[in-house]
N, C-alpha and C positions, 0 to 999 in steps of 0.2 A: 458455310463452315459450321462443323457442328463444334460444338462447346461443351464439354464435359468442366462442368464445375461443382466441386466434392469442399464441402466446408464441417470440420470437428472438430466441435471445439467442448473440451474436456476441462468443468472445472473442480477439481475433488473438493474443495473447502470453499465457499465464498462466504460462511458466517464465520464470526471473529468470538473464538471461544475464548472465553477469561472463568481464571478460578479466584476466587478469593474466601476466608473464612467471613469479611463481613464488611461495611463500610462505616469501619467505626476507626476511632483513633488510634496508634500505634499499631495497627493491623496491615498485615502486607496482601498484596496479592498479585497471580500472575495470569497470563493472555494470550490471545494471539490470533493471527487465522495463518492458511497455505491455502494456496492456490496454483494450479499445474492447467496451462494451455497447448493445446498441440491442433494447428491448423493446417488443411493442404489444399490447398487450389492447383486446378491442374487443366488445363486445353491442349490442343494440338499441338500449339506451337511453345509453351512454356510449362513449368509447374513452377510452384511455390511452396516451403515447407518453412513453417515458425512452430518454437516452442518455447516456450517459459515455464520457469518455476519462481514462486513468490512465497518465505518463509517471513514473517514477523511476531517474536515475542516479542512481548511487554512484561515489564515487574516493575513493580512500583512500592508505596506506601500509604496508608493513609496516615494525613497530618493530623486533620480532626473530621468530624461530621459530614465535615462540606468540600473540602479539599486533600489531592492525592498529588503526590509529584511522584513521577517515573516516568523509565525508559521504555522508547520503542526501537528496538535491533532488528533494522530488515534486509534481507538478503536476494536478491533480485540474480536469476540467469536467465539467459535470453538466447535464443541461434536461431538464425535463419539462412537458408539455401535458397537458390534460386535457377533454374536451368533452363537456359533458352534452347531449343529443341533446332531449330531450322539454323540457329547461325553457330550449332556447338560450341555455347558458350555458358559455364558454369560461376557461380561465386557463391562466397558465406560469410557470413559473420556473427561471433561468439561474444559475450560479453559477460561479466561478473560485475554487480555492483552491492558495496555493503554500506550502510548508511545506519547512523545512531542519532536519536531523534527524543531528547530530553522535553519532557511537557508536564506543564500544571494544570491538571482539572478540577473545575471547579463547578459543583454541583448548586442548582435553587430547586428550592421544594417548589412544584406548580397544585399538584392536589395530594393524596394519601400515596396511592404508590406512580405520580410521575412528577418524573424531574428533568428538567432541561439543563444540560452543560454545556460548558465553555472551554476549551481546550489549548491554551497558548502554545505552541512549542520552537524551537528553535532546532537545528540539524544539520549532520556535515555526511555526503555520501563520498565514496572511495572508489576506483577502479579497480577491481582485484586482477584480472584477465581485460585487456581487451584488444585485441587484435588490430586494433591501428594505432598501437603502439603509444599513445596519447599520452599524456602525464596530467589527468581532468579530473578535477577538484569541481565540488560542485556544494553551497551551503545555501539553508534556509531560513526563514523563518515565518511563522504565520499564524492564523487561531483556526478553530474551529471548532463547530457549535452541532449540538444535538438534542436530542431525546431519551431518556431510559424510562422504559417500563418497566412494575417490578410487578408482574402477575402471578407467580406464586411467592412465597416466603423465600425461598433459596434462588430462584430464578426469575431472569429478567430481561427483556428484549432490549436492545441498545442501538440507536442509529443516527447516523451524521448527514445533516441535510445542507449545511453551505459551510462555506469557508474563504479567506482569504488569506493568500500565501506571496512572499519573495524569493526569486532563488537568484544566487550569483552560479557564476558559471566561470572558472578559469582554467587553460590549457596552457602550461607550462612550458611547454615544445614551443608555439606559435606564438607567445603571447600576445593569446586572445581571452577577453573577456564580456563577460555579459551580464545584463541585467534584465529579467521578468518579473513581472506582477500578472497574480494570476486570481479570479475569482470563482472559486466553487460554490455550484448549483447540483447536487447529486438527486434532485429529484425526480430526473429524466431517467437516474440511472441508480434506484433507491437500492439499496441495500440491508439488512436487518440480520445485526450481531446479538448473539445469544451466552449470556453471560450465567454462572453456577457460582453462590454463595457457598462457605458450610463454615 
């Protein structure tokens, strides 16, 4: 049997751009990244199609020198199709999710321009759309821990290498609920966010 298998995967944004005028006291600043995936697998006898969009700002403050409290607002869509070719048999599924994600960062000087943070946050996501009709609530809460570079005066690399998070999980229809703990290791899967001072 031959196999045709076709994989794209498109991602427009996977650095997390933030503006701020400085990381001084009373000073605000705002963030974010997007990211847009569109995949298609496809054989003889089936295909498959997913796509996502992932929008997240952030805006926040700084408290003082070393700490900033702000919001992370993410917007999550998802769909995926499915079609089985030999038994004509088609399905899909859409989803909408919004989630607000309050967090305190807090910065230590390690040499002149690096710093390691710490990022506590707490968070509740929403179902805006979701086609199995669900009533799911979902909250967290967890830290998570990085690196910033500051290799020029205005600009600075920024990236999150582990974490530890809880999320509940409850369906209001069913009641059902749930409980995970979860530990991030993003080093298999490193990322590096690029941040603009002015």
């Amino acid at each position: 049997m031959k196999i045709k298998h076709i994989v794209v995967s498109i991602v427009l944004t996977v650095l997390t751009v933030g503006i701020s005028k400085a990381q001084k006291s009373g000073e605000l600043f705002i963030g974010g990244s997007l990211s847009i995936n569109n995949s298609n697998s496809e054989d003889v006898d089936s295909d498959d199609k997913k796509t996502s969009v992932y929008i997240s700002p952030i805006f926040g403050k700084m408290i003082n020198d070393k700490i900033a409290l702000g919001i992370n607002v993410q917007y999550n869509y998802s769909k995926s199709e499915y079609n089985e070719h030999s038994f004509d048999w088609n399905s899909s599924y859409k989803s909408e999710v919004l989630s607000f994600i309050p967090f305190v960062r807090i910065h230590s000087r390690i040499a002149e321009k690096l710093k390691f943070y710490s990022q506590p946050f707490i968070g509740a996501s929403f179902l805006l759309n979701d086609e199995s009709e669900h009533r799911t609530e979902f909250y967290n809460a967890g830290i998570t821990f990085g690196f910033i570079y500051a290799f020029l005066p205005q600009w600075s690399l920024e990236t999150s290498f582990a974490g530890l998070e809880y999320k509940y999980q409850s369906d209001k229809d069913y009641d059902v609920k749930a409980n995970q703990f979860y530990l991030h290791n993003n080093l298999a899967n490193f990322n590096i966010g690029v941040r603009h001072y002015f």
